[in-house]
PDB file of N, CA, C and O in Angstrom, chain B, residues numbered from 101:
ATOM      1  N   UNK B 101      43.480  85.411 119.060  1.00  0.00           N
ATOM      2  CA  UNK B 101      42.204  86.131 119.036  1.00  0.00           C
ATOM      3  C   UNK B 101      41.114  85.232 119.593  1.00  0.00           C
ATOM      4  O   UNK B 101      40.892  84.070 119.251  1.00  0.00           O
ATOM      5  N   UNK B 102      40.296  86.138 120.747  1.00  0.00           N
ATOM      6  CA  UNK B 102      39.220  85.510 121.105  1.00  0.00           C
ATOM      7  C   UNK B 102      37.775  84.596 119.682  1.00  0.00           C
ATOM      8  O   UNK B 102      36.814  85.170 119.169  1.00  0.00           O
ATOM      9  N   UNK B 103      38.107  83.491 119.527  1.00  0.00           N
ATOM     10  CA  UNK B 103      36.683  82.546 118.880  1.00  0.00           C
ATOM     11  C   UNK B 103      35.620  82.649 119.505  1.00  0.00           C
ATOM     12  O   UNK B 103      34.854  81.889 118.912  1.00  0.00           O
ATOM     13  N   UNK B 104      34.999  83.185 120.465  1.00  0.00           N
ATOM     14  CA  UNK B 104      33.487  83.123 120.549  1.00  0.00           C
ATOM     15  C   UNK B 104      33.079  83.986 121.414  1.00  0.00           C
ATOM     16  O   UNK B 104      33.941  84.425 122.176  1.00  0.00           O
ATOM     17  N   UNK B 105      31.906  84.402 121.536  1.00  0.00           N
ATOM     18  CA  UNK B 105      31.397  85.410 121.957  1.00  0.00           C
ATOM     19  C   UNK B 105      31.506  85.726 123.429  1.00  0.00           C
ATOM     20  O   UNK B 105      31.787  86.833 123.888  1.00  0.00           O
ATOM     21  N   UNK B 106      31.210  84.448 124.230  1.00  0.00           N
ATOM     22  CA  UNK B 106      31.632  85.161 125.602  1.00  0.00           C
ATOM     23  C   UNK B 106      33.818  85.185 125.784  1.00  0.00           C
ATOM     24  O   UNK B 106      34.413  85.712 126.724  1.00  0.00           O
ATOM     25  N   UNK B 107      34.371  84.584 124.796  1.00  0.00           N
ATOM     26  CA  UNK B 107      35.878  85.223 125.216  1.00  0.00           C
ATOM     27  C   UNK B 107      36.015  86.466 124.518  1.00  0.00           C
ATOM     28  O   UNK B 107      37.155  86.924 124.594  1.00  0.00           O
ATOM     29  N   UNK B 108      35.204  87.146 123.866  1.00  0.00           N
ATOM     30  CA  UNK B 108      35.556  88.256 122.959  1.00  0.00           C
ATOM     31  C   UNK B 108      34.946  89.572 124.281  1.00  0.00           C
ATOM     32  O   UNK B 108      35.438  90.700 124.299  1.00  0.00           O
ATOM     33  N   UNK B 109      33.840  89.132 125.279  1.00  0.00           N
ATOM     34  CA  UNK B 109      33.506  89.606 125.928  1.00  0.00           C
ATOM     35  C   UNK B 109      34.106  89.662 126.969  1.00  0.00           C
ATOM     36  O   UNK B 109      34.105  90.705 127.624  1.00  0.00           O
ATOM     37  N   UNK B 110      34.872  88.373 127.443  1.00  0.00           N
ATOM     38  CA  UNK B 110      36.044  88.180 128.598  1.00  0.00           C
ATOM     39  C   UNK B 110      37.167  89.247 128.014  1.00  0.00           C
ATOM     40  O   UNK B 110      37.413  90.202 128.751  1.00  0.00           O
ATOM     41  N   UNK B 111      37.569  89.199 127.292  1.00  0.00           N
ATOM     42  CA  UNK B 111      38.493  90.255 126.555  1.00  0.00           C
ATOM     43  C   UNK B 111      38.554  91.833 126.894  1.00  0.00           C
ATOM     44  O   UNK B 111      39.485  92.581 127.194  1.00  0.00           O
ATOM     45  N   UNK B 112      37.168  92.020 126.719  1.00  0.00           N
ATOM     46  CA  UNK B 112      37.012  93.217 126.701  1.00  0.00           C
ATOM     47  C   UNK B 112      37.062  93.572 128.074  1.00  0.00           C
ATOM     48  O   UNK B 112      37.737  94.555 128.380  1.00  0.00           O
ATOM     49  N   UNK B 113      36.362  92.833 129.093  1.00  0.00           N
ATOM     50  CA  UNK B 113      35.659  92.931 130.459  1.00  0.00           C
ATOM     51  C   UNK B 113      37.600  93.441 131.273  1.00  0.00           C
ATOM     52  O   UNK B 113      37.921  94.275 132.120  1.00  0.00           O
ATOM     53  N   UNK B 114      38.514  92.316 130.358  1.00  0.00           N
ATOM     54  CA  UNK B 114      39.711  92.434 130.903  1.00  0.00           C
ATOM     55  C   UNK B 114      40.481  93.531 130.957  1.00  0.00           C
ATOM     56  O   UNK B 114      40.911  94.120 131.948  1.00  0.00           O
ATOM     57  N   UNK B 115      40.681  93.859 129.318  1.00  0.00           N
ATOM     58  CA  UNK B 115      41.367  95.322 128.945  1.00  0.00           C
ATOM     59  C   UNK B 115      40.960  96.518 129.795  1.00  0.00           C
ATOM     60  O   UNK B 115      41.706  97.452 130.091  1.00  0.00           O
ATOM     61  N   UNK B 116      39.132  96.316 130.308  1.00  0.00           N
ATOM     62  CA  UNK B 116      38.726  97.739 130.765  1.00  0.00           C
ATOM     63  C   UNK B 116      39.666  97.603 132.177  1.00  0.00           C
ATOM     64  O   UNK B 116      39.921  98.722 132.623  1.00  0.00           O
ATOM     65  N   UNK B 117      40.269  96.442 133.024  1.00  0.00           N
ATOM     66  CA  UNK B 117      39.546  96.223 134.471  1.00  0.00           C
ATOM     67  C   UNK B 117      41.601  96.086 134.586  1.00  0.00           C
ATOM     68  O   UNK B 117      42.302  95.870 135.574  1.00  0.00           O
ATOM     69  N   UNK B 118      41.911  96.275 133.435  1.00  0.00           N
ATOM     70  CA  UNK B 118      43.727  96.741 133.411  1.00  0.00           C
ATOM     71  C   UNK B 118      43.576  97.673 133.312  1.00  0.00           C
ATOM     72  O   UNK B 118      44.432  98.218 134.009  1.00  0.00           O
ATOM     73  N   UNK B 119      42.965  98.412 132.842  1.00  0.00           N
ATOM     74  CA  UNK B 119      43.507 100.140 132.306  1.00  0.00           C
ATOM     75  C   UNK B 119      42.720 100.458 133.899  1.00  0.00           C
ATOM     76  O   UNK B 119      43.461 101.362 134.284  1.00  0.00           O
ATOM     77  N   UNK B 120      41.824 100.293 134.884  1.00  0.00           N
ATOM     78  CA  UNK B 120      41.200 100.717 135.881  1.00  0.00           C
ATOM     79  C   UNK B 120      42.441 100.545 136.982  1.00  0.00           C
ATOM     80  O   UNK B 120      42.872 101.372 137.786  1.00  0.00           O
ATOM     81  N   UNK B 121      42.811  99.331 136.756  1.00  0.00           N
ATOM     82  CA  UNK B 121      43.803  99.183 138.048  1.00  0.00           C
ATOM     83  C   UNK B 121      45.252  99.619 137.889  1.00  0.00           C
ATOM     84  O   UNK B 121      46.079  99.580 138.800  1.00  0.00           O
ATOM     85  N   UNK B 122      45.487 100.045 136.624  1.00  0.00           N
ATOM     86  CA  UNK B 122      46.915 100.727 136.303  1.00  0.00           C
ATOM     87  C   UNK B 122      46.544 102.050 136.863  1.00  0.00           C
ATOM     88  O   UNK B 122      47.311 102.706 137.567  1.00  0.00           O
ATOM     89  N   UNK B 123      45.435 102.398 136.557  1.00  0.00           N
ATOM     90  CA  UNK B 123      44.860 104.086 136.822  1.00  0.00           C
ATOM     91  C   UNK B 123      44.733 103.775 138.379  1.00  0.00           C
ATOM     92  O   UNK B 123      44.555 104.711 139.159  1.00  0.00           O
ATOM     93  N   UNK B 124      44.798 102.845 138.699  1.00  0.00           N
ATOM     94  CA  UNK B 124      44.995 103.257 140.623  1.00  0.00           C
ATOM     95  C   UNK B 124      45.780 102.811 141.199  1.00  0.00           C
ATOM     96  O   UNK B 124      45.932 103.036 142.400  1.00  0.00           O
ATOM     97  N   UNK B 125      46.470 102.092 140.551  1.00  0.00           N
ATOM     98  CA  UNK B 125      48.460 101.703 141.515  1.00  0.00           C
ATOM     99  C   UNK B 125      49.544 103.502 140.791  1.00  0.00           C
ATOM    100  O   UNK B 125      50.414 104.142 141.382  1.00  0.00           O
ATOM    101  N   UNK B 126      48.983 103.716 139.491  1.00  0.00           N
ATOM    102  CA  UNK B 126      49.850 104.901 139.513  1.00  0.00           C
ATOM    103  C   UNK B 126      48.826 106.214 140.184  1.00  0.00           C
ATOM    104  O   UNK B 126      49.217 107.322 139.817  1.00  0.00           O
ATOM    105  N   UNK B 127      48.227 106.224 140.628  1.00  0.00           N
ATOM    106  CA  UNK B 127      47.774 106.916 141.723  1.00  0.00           C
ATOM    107  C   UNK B 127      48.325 106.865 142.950  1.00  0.00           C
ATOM    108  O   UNK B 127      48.736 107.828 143.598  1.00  0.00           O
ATOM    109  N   UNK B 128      48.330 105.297 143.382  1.00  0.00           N
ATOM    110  CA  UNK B 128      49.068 105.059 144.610  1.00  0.00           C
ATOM    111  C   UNK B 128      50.590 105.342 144.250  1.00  0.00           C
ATOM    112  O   UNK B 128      51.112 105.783 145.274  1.00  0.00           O
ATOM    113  N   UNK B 129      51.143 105.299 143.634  1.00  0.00           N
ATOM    114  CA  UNK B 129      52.571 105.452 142.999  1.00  0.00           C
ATOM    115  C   UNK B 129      52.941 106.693 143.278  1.00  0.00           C
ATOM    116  O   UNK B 129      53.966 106.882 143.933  1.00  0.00           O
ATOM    117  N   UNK B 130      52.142 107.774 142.811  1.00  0.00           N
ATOM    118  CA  UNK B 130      52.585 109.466 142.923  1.00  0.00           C
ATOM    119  C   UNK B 130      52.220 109.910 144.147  1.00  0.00           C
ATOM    120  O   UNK B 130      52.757 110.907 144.630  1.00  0.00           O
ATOM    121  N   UNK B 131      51.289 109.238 144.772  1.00  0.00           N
ATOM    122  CA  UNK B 131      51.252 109.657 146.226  1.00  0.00           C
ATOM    123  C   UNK B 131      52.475 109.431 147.314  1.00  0.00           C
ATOM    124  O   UNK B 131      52.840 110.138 148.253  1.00  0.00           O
ATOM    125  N   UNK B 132      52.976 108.135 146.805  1.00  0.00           N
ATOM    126  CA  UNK B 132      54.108 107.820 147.683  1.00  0.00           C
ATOM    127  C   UNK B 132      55.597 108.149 147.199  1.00  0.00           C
ATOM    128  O   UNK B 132      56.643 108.236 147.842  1.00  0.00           O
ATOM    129  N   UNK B 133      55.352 108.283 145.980  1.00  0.00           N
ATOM    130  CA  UNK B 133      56.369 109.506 145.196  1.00  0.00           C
ATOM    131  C   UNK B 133      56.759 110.914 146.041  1.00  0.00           C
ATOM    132  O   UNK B 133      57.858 111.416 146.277  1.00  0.00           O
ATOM    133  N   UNK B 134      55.395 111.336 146.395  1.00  0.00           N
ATOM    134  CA  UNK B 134      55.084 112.939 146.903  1.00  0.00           C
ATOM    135  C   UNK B 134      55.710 112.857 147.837  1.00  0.00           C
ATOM    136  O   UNK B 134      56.621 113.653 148.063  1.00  0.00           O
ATOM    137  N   UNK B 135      55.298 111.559 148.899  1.00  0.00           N
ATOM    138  CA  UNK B 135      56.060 111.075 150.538  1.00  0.00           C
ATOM    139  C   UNK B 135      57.436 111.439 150.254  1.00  0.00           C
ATOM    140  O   UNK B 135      57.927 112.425 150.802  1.00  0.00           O
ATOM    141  N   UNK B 136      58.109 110.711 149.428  1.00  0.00           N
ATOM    142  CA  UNK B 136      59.418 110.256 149.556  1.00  0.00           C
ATOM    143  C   UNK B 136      59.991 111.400 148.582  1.00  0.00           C
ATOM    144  O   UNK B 136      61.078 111.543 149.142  1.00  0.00           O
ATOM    145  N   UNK B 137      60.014 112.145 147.712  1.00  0.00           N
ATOM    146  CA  UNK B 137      59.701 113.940 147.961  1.00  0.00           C
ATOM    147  C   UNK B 137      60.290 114.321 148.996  1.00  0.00           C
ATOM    148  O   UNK B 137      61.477 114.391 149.313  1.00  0.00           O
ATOM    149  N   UNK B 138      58.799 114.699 149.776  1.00  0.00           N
ATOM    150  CA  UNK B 138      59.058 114.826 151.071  1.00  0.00           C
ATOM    151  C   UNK B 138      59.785 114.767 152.444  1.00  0.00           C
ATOM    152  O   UNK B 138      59.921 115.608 153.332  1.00  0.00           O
ATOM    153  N   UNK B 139      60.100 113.809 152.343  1.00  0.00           N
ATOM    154  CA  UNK B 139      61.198 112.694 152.905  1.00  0.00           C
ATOM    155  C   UNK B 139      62.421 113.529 152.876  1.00  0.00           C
ATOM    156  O   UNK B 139      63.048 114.062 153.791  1.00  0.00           O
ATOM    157  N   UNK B 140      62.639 113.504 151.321  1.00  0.00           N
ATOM    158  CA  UNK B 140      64.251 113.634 151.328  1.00  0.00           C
ATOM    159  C   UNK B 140      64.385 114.855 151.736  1.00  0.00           C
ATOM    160  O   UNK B 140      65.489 115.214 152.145  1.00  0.00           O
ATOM    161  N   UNK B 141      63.336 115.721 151.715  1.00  0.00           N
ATOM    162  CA  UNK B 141      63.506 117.369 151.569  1.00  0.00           C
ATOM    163  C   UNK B 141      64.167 117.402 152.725  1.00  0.00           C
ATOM    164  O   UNK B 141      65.251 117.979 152.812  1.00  0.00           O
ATOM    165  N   UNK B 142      63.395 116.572 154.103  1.00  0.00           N
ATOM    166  CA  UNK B 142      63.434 116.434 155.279  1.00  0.00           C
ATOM    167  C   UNK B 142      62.978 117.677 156.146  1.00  0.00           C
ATOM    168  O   UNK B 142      63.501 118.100 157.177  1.00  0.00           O
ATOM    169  N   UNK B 143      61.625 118.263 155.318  1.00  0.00           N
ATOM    170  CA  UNK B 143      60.631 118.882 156.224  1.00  0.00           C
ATOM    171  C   UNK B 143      59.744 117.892 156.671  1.00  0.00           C
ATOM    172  O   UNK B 143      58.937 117.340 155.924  1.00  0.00           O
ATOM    173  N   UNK B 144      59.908 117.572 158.253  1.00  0.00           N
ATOM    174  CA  UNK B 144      59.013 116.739 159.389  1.00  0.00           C
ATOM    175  C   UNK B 144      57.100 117.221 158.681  1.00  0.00           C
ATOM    176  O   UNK B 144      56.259 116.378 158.367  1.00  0.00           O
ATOM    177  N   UNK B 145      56.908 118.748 158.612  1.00  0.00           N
ATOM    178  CA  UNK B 145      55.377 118.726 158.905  1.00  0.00           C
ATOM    179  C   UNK B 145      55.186 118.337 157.205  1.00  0.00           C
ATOM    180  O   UNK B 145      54.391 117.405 157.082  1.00  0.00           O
ATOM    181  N   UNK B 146      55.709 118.817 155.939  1.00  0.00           N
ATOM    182  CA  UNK B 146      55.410 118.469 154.590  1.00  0.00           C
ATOM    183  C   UNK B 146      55.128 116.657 154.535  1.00  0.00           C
ATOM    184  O   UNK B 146      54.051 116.132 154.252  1.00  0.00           O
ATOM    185  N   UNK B 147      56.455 115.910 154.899  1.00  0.00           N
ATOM    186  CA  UNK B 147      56.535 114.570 154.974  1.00  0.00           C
ATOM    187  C   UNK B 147      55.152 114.285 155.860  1.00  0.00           C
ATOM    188  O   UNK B 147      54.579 113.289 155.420  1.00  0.00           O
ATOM    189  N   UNK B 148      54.404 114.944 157.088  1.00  0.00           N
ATOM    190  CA  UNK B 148      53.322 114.254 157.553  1.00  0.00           C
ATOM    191  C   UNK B 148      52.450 114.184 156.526  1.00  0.00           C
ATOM    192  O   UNK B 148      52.086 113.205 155.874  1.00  0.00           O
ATOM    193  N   UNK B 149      52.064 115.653 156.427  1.00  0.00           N
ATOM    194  CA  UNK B 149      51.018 115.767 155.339  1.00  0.00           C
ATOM    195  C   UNK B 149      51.279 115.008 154.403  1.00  0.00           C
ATOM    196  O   UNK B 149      50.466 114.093 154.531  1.00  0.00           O
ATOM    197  N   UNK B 150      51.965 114.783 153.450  1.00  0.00           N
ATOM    198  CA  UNK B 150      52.324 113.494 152.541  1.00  0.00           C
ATOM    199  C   UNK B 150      51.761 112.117 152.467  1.00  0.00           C
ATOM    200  O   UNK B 150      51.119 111.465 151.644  1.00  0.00           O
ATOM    201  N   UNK B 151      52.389 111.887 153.972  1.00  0.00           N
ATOM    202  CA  UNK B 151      51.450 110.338 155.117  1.00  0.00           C
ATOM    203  C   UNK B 151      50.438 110.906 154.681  1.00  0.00           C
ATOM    204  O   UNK B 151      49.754 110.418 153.781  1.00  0.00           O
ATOM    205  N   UNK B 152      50.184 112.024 155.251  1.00  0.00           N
ATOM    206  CA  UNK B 152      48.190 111.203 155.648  1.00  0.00           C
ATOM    207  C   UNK B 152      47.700 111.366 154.542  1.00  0.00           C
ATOM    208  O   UNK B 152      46.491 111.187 154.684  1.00  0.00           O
ATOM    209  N   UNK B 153      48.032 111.716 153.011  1.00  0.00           N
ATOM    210  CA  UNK B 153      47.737 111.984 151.795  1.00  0.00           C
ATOM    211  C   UNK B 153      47.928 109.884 151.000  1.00  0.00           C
ATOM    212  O   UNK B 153      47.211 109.160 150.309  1.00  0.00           O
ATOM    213  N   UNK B 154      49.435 109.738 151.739  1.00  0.00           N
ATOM    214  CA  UNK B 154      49.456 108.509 151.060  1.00  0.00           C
ATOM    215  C   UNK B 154      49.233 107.484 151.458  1.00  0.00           C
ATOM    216  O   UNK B 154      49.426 106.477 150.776  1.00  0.00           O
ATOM    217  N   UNK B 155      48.612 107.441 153.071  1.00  0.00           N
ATOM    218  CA  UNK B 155      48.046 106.042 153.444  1.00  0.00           C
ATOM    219  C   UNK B 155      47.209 105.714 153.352  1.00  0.00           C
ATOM    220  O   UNK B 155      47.129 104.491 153.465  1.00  0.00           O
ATOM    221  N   UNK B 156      45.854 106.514 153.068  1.00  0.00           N
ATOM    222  CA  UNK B 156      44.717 106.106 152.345  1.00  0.00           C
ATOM    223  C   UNK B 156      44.884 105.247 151.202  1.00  0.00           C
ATOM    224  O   UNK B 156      44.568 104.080 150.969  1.00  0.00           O
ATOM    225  N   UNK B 157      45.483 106.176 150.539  1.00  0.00           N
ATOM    226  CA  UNK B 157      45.624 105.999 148.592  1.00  0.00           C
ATOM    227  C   UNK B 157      46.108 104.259 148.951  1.00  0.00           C
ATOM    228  O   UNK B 157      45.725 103.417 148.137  1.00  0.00           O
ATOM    229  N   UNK B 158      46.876 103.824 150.076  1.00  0.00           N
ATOM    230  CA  UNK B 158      47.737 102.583 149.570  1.00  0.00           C
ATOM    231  C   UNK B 158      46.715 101.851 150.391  1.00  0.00           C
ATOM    232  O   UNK B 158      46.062 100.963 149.844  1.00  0.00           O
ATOM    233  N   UNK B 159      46.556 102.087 151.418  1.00  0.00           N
ATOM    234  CA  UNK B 159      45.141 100.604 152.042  1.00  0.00           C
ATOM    235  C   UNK B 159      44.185 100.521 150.951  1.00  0.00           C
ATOM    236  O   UNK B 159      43.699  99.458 150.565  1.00  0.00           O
ATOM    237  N   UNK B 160      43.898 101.799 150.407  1.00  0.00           N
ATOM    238  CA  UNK B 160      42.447 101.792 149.115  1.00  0.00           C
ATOM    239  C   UNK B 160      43.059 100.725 148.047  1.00  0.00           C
ATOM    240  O   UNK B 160      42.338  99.821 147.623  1.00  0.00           O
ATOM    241  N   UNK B 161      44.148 100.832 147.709  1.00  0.00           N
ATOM    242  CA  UNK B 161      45.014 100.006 146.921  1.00  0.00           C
ATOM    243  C   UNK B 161      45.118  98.559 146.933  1.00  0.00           C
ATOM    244  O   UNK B 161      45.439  97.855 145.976  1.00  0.00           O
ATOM    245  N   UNK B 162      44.746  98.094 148.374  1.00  0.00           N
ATOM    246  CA  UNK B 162      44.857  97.052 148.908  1.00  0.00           C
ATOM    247  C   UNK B 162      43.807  96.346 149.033  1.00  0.00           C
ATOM    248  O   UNK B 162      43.718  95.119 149.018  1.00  0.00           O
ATOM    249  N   UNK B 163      42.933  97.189 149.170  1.00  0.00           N
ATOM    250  CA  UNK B 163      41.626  96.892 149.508  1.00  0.00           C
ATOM    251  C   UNK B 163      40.703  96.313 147.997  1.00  0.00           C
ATOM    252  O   UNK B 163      39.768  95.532 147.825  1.00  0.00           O
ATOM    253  N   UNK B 164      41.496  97.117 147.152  1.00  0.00           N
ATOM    254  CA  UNK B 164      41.084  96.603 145.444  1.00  0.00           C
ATOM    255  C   UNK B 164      41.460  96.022 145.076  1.00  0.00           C
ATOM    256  O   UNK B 164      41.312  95.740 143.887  1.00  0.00           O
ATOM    257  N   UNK B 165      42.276  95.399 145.952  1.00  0.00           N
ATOM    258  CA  UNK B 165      43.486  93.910 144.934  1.00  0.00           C
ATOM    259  C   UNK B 165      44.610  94.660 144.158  1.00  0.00           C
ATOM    260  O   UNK B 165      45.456  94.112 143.452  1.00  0.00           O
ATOM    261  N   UNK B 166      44.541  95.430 144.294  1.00  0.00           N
ATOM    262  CA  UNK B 166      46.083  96.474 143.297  1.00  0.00           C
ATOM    263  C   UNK B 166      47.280  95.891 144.172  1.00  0.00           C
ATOM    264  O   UNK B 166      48.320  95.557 143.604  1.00  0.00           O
ATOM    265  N   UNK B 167      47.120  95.752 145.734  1.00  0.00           N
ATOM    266  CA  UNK B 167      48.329  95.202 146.361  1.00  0.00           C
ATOM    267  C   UNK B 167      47.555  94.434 147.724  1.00  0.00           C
ATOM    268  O   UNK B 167      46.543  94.711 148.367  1.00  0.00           O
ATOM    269  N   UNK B 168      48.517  93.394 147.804  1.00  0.00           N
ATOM    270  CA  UNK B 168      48.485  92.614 148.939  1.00  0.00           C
ATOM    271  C   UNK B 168      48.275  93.011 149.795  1.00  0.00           C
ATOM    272  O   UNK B 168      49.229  93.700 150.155  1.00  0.00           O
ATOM    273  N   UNK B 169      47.104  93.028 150.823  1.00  0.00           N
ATOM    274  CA  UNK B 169      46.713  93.330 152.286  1.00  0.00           C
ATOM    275  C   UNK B 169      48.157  93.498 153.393  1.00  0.00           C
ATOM    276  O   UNK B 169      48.238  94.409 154.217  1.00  0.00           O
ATOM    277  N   UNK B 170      49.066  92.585 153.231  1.00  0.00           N
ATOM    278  CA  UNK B 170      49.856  92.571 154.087  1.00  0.00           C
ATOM    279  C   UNK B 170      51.167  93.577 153.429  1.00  0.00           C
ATOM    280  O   UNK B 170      51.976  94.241 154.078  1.00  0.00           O
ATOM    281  N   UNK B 171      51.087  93.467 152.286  1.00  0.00           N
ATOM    282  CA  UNK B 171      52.133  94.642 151.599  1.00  0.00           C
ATOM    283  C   UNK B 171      51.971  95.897 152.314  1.00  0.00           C
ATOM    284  O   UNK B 171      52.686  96.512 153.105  1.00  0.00           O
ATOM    285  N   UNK B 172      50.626  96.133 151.719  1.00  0.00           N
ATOM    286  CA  UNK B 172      50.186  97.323 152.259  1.00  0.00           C
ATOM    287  C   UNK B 172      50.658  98.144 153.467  1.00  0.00           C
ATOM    288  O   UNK B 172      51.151  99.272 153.471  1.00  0.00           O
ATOM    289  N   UNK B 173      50.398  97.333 154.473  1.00  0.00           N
ATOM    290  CA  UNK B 173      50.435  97.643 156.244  1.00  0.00           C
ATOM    291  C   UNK B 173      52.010  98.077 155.838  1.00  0.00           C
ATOM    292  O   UNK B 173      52.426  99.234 155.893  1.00  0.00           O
ATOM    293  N   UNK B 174      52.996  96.615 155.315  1.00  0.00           N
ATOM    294  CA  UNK B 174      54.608  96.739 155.642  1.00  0.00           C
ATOM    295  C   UNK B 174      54.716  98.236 155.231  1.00  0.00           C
ATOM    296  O   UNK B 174      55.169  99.095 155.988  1.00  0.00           O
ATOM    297  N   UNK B 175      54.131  98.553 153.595  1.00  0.00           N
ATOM    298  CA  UNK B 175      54.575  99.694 152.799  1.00  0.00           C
ATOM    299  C   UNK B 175      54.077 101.271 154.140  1.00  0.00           C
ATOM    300  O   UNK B 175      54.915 102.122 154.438  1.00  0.00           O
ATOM    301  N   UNK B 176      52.910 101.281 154.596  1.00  0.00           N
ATOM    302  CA  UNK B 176      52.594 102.237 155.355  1.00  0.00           C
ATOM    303  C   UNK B 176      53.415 102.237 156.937  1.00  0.00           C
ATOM    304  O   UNK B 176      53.564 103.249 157.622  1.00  0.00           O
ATOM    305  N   UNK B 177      53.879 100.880 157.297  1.00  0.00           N
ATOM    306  CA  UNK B 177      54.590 101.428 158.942  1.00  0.00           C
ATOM    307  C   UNK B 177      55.791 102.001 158.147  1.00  0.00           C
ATOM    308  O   UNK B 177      56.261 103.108 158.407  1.00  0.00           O
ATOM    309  N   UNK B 178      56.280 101.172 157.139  1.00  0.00           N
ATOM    310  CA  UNK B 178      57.713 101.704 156.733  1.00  0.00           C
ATOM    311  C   UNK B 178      57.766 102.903 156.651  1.00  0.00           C
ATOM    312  O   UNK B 178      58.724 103.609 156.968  1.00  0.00           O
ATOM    313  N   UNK B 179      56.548 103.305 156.137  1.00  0.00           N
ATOM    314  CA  UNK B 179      57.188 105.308 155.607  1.00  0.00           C
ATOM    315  C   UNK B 179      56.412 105.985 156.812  1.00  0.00           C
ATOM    316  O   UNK B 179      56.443 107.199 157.011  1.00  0.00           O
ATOM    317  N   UNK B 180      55.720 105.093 157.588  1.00  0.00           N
ATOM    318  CA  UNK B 180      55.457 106.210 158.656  1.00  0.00           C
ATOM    319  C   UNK B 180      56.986 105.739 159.763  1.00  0.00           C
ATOM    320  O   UNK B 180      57.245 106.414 160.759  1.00  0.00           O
ATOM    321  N   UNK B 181      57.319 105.262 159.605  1.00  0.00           N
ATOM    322  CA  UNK B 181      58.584 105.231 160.870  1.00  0.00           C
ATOM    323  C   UNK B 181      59.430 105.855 160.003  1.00  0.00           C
ATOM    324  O   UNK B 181      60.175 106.536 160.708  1.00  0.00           O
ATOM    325  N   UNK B 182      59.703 105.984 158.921  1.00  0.00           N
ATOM    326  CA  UNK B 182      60.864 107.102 158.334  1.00  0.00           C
ATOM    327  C   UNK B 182      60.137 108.623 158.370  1.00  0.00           C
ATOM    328  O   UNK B 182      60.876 109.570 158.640  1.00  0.00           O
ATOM    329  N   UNK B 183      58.554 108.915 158.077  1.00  0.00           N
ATOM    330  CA  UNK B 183      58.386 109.758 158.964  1.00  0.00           C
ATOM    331  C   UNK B 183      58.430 110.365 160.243  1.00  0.00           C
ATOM    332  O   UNK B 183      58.517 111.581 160.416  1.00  0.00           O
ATOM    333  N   UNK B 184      58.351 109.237 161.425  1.00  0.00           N
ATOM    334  CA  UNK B 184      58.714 109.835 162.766  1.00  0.00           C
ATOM    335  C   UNK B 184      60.121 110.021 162.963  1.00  0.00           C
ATOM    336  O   UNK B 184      60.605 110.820 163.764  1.00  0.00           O
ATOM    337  N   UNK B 185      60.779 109.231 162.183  1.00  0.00           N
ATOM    338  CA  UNK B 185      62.386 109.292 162.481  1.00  0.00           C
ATOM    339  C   UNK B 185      63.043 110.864 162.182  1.00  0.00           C
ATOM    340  O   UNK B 185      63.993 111.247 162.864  1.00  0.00           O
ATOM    341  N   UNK B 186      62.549 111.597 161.279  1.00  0.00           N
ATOM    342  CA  UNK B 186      62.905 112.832 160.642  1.00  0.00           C
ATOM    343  C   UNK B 186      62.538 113.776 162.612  1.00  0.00           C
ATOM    344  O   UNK B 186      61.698 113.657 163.504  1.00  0.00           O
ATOM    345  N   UNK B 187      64.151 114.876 162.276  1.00  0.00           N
ATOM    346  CA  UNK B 187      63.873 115.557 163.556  1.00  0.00           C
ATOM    347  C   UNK B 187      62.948 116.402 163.550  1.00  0.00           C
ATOM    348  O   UNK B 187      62.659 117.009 164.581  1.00  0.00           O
TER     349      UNK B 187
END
């Protein structure tokens, strides 16, 4: 247990700023859920729409520290080249 007033305040500042960034990697999570959905269905125009639904959500992701700048990019060419790959 936090002893003094500014760790009782670090504490708190923390718990809020976990529950914020869990609430936006499982955001990014169900978006790329939806993709890969999509994906398997292997409807080409559903799977786009999907993309352009889940590459925001994951650069925004990135952009907040939820994931690595360079994750990011790998995670978005990856599912957009398994998107173009679909006939």
């Amino acid at each position: 247990m936090a002893n003094t007033k500014s760790a009782q305040k670090m504490v708190r500042k923390l718990n809020k700023r976990t529950a914020i960034n869990g609430a936006r990697r499982s955001r990014m999570r169900t978006f790329v859920r939806k993709l890969e959905d999509a994906l398997r269905s292997g409807d080409k125009s559903a799977a786009q729409e999907a993309f352009n639904h889940a590459q925001p959500e994951i650069m925004r992701a990135a952009q907040k520290g939820i994931l690595h700048k360079n994750t990011a990019s790998r995670k978005v060419s990856r599912l957009a080249s398994r998107v173009k790959a679909l006939g």
